[in-house]
N, C-alpha and C positions, 0 to 999 in steps of 0.2 A: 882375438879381438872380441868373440861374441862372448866368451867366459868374462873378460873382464867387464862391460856392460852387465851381464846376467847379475854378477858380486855386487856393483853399484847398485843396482835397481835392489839386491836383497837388502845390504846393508840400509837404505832410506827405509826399506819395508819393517825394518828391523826396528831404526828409530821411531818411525812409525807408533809401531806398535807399542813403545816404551812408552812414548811422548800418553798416547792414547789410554793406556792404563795410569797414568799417572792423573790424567783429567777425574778418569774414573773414580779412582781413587779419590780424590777432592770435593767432587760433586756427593760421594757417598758419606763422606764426614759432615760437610754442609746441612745433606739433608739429616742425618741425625741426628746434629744438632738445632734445625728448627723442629723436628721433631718435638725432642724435649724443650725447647722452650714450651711449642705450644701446649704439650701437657700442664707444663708450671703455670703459664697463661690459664690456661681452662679452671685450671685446682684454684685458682686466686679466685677466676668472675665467677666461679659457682657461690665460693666464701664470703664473698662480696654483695650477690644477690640474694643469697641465705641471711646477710644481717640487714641489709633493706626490707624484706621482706618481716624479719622483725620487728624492726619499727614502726614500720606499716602497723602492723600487728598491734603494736601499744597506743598507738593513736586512737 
């Protein structure tokens, strides 16, 4: 009886653990993809405050 409990409780630990790297997994694609956005974000309002600042300039 106590072997078969012990197996239940490994196998949930098992899932567990799948279930749990699989989150991982997802949260680490996530962030690297806001990552790169916010680079492409950043590279645009630099470009952006770069030709404001130009015209600023010609005024």
């Amino acid at each position: 009886m106590k072997e078969l409990f012990y197996q239940e409780r490994a196998q949930i630990s098992i899932e567990l653990i799948i279930v749990l790297a699989a989150v991982v997994a997802v949260v680490l694609v996530l962030v690297s993809q806001l990552q790169s956005t916010s680079e492409a974000g950043a590279k645009k309002l630099e470009k952006e405050a770069g030709d404001v600042f130009k015209k600023i300039d010609e005024i």
